[in-house]
TORTOR-790128 format. One record per residue: residue in three letters; z, x, y of N, C-alpha, C in turn. Coordinates in steps of 0.02 Angstrom, whole numbers, plus 50000, padded with zeros to 5 digits. Each point is the difference from the previous one (the first is absolute). Layout:
// residues N
["Ala",[Z,X,Y],[Z,X,Y],[Z,X,Y]]
...
// end
This chain:
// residues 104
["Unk",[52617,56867,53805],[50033,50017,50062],[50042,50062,49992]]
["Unk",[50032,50008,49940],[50044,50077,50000],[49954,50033,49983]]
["Unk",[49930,50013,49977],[49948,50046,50016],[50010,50027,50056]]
["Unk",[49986,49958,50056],[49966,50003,50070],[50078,50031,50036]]
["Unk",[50054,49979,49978],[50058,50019,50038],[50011,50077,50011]]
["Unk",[49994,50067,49958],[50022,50034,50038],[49945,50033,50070]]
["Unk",[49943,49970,50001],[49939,50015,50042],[50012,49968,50067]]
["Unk",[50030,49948,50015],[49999,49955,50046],[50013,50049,50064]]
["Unk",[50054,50027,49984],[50028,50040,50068],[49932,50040,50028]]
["Unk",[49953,50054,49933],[49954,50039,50027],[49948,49952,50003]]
["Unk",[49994,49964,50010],[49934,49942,50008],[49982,49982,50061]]
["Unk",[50092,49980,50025],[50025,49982,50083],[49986,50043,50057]]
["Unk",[50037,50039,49967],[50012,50070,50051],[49920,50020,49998]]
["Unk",[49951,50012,49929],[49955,50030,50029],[49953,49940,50047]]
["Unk",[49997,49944,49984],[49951,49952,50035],[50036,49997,50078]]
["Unk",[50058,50003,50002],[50022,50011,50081],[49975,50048,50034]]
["Unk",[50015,50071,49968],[49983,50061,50030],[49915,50012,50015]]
["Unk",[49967,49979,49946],[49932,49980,50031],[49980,49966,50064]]
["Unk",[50027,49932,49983],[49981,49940,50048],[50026,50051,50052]]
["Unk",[50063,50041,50029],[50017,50033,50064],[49943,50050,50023]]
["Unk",[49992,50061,49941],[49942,50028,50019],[49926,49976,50026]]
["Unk",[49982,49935,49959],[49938,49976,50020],[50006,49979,50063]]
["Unk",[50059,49974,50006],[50009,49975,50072],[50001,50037,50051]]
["Unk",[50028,50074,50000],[50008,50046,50044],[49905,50025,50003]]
["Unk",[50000,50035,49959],[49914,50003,49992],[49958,49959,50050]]
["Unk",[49984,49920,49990],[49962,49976,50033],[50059,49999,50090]]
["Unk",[50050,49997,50004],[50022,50011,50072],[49982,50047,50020]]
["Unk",[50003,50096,49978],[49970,50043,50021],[49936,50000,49989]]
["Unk",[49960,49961,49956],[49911,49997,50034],[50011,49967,50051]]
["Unk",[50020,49952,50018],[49983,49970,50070],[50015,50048,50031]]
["Unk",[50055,50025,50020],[50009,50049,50053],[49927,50038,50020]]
["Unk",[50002,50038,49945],[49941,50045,50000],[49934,49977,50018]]
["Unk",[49978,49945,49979],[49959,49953,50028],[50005,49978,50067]]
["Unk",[50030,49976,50028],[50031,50004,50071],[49993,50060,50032]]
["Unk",[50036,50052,50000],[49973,50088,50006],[49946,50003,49995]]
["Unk",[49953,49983,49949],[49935,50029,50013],[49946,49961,50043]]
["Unk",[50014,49942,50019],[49991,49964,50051],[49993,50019,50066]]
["Unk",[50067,50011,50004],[50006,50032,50075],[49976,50058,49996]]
["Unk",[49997,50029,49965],[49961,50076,50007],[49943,49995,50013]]
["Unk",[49951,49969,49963],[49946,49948,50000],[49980,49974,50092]]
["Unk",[50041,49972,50002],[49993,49976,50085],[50009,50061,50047]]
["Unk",[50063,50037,49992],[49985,50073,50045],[49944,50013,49993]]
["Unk",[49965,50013,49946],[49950,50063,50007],[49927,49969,50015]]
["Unk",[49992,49928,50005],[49958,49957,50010],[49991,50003,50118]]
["Unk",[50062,49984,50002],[49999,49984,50071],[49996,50077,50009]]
["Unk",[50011,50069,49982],[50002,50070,50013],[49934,50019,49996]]
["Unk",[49949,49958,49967],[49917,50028,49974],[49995,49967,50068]]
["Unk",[50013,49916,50012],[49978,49964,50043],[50007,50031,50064]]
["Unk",[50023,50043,50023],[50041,50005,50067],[49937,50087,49994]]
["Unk",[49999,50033,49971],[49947,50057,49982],[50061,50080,50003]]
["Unk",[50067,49973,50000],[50040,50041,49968],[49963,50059,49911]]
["Unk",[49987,49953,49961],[49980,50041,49954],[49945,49931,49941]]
["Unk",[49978,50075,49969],[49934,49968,49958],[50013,49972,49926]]
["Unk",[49993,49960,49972],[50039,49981,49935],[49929,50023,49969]]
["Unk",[49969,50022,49948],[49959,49995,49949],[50020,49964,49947]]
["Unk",[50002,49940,50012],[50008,49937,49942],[49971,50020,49923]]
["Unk",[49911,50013,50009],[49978,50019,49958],[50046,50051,49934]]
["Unk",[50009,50072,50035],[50051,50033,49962],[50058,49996,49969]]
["Unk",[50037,49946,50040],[50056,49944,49982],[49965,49971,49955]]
["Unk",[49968,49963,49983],[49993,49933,49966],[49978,50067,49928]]
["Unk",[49930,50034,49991],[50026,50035,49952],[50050,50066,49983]]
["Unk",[50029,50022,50037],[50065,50013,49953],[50052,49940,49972]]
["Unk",[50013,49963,50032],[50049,49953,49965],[49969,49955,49950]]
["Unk",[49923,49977,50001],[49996,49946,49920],[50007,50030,49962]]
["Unk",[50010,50068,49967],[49992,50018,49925],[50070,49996,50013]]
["Unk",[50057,50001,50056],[50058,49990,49963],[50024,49919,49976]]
["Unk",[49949,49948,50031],[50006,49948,49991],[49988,49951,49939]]
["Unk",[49958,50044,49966],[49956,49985,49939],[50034,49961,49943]]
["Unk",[50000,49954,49960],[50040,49956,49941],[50038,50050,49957]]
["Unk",[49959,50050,49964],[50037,50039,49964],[50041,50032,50029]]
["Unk",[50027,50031,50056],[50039,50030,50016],[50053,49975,50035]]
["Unk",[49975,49938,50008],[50077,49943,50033],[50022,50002,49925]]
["Unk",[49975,49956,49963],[50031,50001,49931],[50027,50064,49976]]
["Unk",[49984,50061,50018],[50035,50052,49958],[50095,50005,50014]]
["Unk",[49966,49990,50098],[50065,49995,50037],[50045,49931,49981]]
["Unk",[49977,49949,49980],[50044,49959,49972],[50033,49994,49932]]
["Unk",[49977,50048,49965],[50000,49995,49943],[50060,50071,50005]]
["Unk",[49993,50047,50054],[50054,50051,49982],[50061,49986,50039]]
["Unk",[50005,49945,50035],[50055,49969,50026],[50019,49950,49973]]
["Unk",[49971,49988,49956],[50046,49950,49958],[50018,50027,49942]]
["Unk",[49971,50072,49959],[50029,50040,49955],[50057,50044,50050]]
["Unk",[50014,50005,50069],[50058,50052,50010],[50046,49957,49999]]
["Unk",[49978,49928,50020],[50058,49934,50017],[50051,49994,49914]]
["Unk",[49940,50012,49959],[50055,49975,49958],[50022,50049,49937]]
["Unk",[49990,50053,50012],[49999,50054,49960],[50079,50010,49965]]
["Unk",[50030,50003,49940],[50061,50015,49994],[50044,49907,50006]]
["Unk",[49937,49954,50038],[50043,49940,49976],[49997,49958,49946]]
["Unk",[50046,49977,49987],[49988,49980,49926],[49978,49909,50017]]
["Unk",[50021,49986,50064],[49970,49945,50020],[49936,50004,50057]]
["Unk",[49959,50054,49974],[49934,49989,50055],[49968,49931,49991]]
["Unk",[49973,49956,49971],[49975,49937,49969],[50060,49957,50062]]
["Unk",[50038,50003,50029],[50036,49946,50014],[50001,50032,50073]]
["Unk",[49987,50062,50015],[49983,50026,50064],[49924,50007,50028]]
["Unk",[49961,50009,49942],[49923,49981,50032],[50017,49913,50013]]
["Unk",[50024,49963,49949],[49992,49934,50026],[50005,49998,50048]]
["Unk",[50080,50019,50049],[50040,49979,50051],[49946,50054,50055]]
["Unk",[49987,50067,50000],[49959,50002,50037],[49940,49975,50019]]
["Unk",[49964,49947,49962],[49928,49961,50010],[50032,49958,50030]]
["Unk",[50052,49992,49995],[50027,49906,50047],[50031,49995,50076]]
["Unk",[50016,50104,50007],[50018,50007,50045],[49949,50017,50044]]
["Unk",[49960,50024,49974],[49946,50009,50035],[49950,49942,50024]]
["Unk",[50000,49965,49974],[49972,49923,49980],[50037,49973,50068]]
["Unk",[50085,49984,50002],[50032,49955,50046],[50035,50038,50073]]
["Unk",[49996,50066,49987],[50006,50060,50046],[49967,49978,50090]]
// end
């Protein structure tokens, strides 16, 4: 236990400060998700109505190669190296951010 004692404080603080970020994270995806929804519905009832022409097609490929596994993972992988860069408790802030994200 006096091993573990002078760490406790950076253990706390970092598994809190995670769990907050993860939490903020998945609240601003929803938002954004929500936003792109309604955007989604504008421009749906705007094709519908013959206001303007969507080319879905061109949509759908420009955006899968940004969708692709490797490159979500790159993006997760460099937000969780800026998250914890310089902390000496990242291990207790990736935790707390998977749980926040998890119960978020």
């Amino acid at each position: 236990m006096e091993v573990i004692q002078p760490y406790i404080g950076q253990l706390t603080f970092g598994g809190l400060a995670g769990f907050a970020v993860g939490y903020a994270i998945k609240a601003v995806g929803r938002w954004v998700a929500i936003g792109l929804g309604l955007i989604f519905v504008v421009v749906q009832v705007l094709a519908s109505m013959g206001y303007i022409n969507v080319d879905w097609t061109r949509i759908q490929r420009d955006v899968e190669p940004l969708l692709q596994q490797e490159q979500l993972r790159g993006a997760w992988d460099a937000l969780v190296r800026v998250l914890t860069t310089n902390l000496p408790f990242g291990g207790a802030f990736v935790a707390g951010l998977l749980l926040g994200l998890r119960r978020g």
